[in-house]
mmCIF file as gemmi writes it, N, C-alpha and C atoms, coordinates in Angstrom:
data_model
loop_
_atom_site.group_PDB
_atom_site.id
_atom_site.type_symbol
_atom_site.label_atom_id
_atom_site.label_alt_id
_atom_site.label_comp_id
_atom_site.label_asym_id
_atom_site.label_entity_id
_atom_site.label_seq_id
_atom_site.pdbx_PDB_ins_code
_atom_site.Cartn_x
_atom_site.Cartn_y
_atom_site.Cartn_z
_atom_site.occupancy
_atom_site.B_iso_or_equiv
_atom_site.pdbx_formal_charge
_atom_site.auth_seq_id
_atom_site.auth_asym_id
_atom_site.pdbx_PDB_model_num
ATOM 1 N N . UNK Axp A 1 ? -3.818 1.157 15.015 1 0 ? 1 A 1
ATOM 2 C CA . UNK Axp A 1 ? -5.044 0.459 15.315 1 0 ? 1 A 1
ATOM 3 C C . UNK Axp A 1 ? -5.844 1.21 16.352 1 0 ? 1 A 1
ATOM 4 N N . UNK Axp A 2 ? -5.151 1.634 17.328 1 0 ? 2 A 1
ATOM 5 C CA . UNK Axp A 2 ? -5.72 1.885 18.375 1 0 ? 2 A 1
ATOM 6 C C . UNK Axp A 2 ? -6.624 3.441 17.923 1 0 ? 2 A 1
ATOM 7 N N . UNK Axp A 3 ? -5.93 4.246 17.464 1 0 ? 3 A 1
ATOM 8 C CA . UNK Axp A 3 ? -6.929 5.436 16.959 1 0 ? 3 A 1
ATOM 9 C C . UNK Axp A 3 ? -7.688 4.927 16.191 1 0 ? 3 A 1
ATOM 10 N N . UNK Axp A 4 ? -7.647 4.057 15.111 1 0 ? 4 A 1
ATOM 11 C CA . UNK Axp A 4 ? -8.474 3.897 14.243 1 0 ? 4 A 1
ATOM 12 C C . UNK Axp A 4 ? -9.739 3.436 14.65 1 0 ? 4 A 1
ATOM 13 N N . UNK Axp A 5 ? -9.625 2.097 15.324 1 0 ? 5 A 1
ATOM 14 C CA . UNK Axp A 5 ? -11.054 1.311 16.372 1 0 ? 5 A 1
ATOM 15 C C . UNK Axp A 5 ? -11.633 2.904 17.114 1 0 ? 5 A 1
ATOM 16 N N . UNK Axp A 6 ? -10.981 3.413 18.253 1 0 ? 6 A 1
ATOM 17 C CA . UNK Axp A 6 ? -11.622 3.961 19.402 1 0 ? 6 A 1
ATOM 18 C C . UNK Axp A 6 ? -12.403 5.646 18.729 1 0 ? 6 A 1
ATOM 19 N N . UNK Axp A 7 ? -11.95 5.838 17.442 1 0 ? 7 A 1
ATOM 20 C CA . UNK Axp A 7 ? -12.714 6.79 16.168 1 0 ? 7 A 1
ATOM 21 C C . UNK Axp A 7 ? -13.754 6.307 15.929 1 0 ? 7 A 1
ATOM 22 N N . UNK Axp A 8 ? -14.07 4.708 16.098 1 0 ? 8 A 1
ATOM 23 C CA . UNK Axp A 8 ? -14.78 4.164 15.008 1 0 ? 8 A 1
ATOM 24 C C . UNK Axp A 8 ? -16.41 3.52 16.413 1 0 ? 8 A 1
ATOM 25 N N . UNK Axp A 9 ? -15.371 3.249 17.057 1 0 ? 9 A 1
ATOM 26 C CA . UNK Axp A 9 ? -16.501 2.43 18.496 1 0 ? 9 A 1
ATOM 27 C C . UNK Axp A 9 ? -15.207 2.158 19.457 1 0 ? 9 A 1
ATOM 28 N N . UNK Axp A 10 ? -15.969 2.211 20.999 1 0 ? 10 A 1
ATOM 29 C CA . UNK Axp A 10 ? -15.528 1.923 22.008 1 0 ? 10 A 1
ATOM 30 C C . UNK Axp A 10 ? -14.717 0.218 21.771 1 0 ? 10 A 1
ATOM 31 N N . UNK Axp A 11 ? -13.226 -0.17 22.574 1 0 ? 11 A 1
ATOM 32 C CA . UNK Axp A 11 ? -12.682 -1.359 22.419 1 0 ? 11 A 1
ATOM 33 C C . UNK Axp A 11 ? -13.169 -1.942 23.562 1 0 ? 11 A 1
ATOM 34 N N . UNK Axp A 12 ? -13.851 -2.844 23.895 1 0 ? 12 A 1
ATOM 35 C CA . UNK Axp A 12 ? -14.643 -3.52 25.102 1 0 ? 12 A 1
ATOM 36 C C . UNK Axp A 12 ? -13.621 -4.711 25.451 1 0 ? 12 A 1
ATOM 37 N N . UNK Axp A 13 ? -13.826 -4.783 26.749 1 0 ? 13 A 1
ATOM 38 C CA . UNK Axp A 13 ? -12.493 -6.444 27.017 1 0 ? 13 A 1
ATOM 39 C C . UNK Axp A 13 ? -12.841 -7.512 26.982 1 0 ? 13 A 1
ATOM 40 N N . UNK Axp A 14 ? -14.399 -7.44 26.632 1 0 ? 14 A 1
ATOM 41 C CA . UNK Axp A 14 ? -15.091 -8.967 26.291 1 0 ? 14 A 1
ATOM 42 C C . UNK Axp A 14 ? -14.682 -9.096 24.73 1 0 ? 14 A 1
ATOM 43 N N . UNK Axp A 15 ? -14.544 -7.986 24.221 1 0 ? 15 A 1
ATOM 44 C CA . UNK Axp A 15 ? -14.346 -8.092 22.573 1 0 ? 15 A 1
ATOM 45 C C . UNK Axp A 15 ? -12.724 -7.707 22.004 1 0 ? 15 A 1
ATOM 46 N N . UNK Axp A 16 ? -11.824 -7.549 23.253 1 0 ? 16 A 1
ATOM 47 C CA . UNK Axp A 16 ? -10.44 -7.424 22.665 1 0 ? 16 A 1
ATOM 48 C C . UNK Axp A 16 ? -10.096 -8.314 21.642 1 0 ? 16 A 1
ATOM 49 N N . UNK Axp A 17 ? -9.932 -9.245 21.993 1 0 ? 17 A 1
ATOM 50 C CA . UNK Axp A 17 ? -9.412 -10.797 21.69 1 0 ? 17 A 1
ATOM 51 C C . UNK Axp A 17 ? -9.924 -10.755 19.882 1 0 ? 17 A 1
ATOM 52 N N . UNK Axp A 18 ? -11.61 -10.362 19.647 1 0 ? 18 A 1
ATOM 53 C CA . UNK Axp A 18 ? -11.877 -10.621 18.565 1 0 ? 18 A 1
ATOM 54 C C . UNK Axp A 18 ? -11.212 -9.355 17.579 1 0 ? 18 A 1
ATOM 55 N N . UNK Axp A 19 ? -11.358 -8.341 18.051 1 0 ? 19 A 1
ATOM 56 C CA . UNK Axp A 19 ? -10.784 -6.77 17.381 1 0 ? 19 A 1
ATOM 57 C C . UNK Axp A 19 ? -9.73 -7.026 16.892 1 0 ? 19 A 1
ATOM 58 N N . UNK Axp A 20 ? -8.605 -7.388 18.323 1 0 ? 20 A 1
ATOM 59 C CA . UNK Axp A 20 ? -6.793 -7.97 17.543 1 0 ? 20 A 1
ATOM 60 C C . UNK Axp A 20 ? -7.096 -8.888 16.078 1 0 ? 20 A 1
ATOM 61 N N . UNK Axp A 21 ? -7.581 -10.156 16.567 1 0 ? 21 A 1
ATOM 62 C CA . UNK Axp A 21 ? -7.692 -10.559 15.502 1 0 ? 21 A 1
ATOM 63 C C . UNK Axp A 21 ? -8.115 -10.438 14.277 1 0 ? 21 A 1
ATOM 64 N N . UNK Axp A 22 ? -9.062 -9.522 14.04 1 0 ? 22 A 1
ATOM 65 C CA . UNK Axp A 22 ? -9.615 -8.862 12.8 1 0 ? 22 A 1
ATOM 66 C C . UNK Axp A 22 ? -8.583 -8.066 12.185 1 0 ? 22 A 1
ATOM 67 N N . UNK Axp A 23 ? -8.086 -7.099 13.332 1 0 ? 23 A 1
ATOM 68 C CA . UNK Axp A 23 ? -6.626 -6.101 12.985 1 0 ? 23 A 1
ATOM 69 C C . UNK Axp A 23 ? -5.541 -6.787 12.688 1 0 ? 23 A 1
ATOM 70 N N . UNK Axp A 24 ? -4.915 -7.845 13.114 1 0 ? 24 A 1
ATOM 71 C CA . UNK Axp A 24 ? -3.862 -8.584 12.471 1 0 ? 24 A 1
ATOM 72 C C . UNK Axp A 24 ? -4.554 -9.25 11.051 1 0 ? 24 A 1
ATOM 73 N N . UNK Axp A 25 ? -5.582 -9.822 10.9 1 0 ? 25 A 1
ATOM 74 C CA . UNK Axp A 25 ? -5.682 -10.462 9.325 1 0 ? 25 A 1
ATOM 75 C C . UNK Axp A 25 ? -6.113 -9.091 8.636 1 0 ? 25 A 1
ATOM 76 N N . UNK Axp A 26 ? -6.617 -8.363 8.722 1 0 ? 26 A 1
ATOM 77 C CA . UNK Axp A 26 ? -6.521 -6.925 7.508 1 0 ? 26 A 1
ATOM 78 C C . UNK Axp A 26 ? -5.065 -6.432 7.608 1 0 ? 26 A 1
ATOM 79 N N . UNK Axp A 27 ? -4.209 -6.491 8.625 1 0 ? 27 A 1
ATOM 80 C CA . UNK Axp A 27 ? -3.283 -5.855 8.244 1 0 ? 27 A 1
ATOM 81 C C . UNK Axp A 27 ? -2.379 -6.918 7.51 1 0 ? 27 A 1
ATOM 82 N N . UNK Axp A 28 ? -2.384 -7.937 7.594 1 0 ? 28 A 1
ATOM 83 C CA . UNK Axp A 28 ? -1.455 -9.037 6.684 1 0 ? 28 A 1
ATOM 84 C C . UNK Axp A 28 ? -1.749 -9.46 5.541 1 0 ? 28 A 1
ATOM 85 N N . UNK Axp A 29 ? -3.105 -9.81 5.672 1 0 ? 29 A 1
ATOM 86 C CA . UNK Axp A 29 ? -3.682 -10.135 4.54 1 0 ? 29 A 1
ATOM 87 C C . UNK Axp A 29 ? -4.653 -10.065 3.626 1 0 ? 29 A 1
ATOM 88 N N . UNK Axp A 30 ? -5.305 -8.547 3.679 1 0 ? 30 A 1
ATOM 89 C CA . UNK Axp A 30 ? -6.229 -7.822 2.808 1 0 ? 30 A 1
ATOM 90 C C . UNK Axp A 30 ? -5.41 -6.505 2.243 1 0 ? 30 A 1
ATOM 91 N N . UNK Axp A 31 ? -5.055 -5.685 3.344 1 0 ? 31 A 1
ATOM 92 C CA . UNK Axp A 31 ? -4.552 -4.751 2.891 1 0 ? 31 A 1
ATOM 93 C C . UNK Axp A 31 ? -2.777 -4.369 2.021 1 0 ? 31 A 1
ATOM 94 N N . UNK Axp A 32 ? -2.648 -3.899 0.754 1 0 ? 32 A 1
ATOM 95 C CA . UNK Axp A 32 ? -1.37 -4.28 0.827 1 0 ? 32 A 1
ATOM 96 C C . UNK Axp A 32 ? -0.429 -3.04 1.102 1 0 ? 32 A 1
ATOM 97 N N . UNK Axp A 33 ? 0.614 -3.618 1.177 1 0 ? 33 A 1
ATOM 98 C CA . UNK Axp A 33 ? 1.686 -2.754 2.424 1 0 ? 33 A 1
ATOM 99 C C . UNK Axp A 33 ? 2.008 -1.614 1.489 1 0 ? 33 A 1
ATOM 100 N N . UNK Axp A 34 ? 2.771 -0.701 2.201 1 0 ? 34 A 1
ATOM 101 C CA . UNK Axp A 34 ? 2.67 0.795 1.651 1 0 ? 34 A 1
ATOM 102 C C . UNK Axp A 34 ? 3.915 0.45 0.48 1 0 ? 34 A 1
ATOM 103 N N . UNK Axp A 35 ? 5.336 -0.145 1.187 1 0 ? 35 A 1
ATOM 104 C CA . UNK Axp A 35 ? 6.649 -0.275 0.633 1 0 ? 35 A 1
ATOM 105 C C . UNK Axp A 35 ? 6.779 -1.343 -0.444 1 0 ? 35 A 1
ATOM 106 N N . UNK Axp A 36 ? 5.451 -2.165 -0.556 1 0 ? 36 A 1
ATOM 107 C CA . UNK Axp A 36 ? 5.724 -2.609 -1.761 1 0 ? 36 A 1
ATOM 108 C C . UNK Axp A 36 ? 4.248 -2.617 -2.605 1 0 ? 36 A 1
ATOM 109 N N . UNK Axp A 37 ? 3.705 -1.75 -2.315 1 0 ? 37 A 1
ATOM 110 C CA . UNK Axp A 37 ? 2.658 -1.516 -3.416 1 0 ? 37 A 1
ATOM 111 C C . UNK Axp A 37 ? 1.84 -2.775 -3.341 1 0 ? 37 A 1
ATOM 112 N N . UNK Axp A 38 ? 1.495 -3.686 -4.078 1 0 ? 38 A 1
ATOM 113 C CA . UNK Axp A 38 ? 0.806 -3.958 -4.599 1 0 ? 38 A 1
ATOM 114 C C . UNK Axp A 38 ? 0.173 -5.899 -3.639 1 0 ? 38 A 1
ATOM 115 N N . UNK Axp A 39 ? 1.287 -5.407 -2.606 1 0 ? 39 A 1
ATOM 116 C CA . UNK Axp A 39 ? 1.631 -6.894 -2.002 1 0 ? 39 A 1
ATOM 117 C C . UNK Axp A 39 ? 1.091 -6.795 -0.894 1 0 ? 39 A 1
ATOM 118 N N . UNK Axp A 40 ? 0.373 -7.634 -0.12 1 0 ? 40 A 1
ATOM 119 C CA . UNK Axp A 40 ? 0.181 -7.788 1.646 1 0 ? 40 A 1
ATOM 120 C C . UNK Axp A 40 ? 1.653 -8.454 1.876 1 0 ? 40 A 1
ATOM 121 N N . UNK Axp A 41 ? 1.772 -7.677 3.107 1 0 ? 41 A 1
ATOM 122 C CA . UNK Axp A 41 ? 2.854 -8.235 4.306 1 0 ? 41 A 1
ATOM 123 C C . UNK Axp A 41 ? 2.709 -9.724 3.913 1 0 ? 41 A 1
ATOM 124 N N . UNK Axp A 42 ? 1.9 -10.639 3.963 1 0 ? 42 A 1
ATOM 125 C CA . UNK Axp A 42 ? 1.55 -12.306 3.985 1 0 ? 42 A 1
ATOM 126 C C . UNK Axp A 42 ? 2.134 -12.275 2.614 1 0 ? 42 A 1
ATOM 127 N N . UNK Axp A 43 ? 1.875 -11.906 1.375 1 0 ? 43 A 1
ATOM 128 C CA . UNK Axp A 43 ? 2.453 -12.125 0.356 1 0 ? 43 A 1
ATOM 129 C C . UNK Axp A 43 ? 4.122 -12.216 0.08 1 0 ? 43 A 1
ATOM 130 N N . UNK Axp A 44 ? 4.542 -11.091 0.681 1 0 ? 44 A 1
ATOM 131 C CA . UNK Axp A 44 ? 5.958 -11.001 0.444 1 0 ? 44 A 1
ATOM 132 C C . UNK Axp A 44 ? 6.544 -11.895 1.878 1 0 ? 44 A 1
ATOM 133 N N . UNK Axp A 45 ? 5.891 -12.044 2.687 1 0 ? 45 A 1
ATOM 134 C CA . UNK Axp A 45 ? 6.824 -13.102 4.009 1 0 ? 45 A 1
ATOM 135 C C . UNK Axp A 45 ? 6.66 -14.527 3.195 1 0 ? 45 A 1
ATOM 136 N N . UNK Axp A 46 ? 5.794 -14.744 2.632 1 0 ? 46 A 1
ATOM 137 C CA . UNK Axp A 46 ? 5.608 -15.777 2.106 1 0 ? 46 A 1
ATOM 138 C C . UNK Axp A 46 ? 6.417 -15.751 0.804 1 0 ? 46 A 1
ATOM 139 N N . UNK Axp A 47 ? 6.917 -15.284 0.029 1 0 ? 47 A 1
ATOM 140 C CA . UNK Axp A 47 ? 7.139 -15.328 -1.265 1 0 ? 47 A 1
ATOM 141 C C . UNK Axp A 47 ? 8.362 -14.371 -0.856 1 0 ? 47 A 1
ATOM 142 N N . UNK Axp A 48 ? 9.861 -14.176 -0.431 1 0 ? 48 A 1
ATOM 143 C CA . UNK Axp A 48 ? 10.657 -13.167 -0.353 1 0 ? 48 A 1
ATOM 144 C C . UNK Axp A 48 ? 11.244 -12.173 -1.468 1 0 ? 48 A 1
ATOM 145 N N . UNK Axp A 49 ? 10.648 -13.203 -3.117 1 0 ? 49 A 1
ATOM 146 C CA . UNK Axp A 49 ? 11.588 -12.545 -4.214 1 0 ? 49 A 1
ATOM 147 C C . UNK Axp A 49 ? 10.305 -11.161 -4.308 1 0 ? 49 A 1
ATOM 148 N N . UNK Axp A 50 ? 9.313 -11.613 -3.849 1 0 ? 50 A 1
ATOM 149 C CA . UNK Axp A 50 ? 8.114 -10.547 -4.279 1 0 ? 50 A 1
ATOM 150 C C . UNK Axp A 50 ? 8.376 -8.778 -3.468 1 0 ? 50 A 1
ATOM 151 N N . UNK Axp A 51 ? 9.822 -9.027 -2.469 1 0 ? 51 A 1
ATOM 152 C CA . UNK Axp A 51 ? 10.119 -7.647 -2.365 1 0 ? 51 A 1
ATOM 153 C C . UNK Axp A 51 ? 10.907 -7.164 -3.335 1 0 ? 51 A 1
ATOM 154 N N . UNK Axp A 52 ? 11.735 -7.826 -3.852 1 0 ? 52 A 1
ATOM 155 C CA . UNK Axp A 52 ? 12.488 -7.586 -4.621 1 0 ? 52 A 1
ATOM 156 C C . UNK Axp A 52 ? 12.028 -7.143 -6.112 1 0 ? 52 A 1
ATOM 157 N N . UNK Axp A 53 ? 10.991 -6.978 -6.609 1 0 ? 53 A 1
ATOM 158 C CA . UNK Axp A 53 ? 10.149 -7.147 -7.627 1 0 ? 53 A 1
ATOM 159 C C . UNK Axp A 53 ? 9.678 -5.33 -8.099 1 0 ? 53 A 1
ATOM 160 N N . UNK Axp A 54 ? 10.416 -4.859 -8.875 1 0 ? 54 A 1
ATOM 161 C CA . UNK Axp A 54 ? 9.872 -3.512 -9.154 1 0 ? 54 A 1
ATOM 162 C C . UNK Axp A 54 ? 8.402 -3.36 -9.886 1 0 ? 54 A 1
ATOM 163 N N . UNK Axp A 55 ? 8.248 -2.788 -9.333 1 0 ? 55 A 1
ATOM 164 C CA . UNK Axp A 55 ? 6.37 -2.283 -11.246 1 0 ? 55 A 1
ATOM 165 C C . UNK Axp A 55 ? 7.3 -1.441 -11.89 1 0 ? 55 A 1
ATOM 166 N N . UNK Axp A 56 ? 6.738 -2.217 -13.076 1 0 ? 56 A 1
ATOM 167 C CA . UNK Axp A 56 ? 6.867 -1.65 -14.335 1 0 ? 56 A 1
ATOM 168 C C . UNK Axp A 56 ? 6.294 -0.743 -14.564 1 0 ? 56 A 1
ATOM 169 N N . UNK Axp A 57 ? 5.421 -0.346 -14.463 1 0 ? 57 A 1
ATOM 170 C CA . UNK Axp A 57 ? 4.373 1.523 -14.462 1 0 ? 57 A 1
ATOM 171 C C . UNK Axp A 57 ? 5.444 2.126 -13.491 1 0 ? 57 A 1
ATOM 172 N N . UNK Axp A 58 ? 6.203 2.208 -12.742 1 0 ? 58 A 1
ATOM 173 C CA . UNK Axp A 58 ? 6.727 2.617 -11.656 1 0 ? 58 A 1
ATOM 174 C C . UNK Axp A 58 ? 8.03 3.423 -12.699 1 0 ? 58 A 1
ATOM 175 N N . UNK Axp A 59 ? 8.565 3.003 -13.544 1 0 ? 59 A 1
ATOM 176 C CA . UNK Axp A 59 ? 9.313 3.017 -14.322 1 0 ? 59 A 1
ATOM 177 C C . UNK Axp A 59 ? 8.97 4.275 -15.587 1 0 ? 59 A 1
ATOM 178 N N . UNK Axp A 60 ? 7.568 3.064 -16.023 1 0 ? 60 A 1
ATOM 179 C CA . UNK Axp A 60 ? 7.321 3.765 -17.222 1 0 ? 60 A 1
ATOM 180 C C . UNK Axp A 60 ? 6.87 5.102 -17.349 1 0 ? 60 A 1
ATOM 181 N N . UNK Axp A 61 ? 6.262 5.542 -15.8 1 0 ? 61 A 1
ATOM 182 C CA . UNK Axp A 61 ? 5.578 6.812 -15.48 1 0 ? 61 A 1
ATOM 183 C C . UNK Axp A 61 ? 6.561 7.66 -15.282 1 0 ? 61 A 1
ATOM 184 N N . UNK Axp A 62 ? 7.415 7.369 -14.741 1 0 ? 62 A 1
ATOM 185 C CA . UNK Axp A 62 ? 8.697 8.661 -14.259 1 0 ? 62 A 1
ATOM 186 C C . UNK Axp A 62 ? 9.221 8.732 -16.112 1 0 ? 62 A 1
ATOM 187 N N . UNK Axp A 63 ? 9.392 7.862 -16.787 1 0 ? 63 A 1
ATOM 188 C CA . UNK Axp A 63 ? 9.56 8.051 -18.092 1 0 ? 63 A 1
ATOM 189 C C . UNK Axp A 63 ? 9.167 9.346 -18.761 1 0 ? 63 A 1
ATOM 190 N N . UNK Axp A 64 ? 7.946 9.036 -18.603 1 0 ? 64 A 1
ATOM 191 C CA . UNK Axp A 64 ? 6.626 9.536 -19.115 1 0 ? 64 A 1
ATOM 192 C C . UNK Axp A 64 ? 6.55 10.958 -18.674 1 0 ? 64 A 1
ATOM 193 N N . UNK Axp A 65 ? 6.743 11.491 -17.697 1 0 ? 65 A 1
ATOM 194 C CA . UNK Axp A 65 ? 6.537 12.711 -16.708 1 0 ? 65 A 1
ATOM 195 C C . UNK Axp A 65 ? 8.002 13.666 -17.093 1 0 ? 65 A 1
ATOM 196 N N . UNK Axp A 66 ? 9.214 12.631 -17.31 1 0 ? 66 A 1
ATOM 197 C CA . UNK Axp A 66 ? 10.569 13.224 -17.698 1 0 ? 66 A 1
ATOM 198 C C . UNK Axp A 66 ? 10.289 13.668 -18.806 1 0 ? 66 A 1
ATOM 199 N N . UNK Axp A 67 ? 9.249 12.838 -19.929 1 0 ? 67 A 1
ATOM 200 C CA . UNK Axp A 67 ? 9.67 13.672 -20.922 1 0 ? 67 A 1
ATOM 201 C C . UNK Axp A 67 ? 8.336 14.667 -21.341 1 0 ? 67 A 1
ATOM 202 N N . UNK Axp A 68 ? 7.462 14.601 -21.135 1 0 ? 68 A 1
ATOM 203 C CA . UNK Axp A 68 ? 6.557 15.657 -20.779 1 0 ? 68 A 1
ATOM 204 C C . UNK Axp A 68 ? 7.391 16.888 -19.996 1 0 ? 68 A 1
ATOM 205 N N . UNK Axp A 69 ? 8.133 16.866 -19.223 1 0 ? 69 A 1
ATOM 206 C CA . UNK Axp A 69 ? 9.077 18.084 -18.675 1 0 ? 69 A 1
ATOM 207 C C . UNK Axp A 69 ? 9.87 18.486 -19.361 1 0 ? 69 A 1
ATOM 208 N N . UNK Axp A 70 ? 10.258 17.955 -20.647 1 0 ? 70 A 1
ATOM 209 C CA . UNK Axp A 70 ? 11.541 18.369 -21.7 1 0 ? 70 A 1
ATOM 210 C C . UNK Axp A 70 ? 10.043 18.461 -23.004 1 0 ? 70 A 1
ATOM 211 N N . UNK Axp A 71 ? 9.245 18.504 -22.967 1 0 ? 71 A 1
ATOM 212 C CA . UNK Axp A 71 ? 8.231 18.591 -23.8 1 0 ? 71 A 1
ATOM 213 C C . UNK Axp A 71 ? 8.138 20.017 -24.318 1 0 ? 71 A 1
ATOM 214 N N . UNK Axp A 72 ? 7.805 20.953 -25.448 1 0 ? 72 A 1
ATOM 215 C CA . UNK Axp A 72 ? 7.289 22.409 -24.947 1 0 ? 72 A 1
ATOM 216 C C . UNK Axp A 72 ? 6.086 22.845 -25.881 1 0 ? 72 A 1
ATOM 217 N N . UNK Axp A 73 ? 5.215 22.858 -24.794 1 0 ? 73 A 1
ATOM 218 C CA . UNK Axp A 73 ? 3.947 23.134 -25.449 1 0 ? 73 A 1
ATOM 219 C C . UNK Axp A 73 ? 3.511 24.365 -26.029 1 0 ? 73 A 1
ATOM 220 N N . UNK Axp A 74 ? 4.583 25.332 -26.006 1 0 ? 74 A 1
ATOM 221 C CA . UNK Axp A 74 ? 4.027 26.367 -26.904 1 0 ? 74 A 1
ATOM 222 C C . UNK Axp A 74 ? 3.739 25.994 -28.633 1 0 ? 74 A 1
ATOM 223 N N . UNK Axp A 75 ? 2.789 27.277 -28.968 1 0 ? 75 A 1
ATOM 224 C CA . UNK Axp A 75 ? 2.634 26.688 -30.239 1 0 ? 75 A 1
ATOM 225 C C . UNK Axp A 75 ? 3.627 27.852 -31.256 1 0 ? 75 A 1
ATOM 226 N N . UNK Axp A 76 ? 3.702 27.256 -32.038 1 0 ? 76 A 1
ATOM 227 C CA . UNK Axp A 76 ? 5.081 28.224 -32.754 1 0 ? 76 A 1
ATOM 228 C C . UNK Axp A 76 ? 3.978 29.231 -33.886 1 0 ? 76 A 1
ATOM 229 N N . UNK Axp A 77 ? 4.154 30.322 -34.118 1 0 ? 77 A 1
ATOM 230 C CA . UNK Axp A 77 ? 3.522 30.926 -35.314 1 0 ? 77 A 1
ATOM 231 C C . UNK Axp A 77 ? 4.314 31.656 -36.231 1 0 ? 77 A 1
């Protein structure tokens, strides 16, 4: 937070109070968390099976990429 605000504008102490609070609700509940993709922190504290929960693209892409690597694109003549 702290690099990010003082990059962006000076943190004033008449306006701490409101900054934290802006920075705690984007970080809980707009933005979603790195370790589960697709979820805010608020989603998965609230809901615990939602860590547990793989993507399916997560799956299907490493699929996909494995066999594109066993693939061989030469052309035969």
């Amino acid at each position: 937070m702290k690099s990010y605000y003082f990059r962006i504008k000076q943190i004033l102490s008449i306006t701490i109070e409101q900054e934290l609070e802006f920075f705690i609700n984007n970080y809980n509940d707009e933005k979603p968390c790195n370790k589960h993709k697709i979820y805010t922190p608020s989603e998965v504290h609230d809901n615990p099976e939602l860590a547990e929960v793989k993507l399916v693209l997560n799956k299907s892409n490493k699929e996909r990429l494995e066999y594109n690597r066993n693939y061989c694109c030469k052309l035969i003549t």
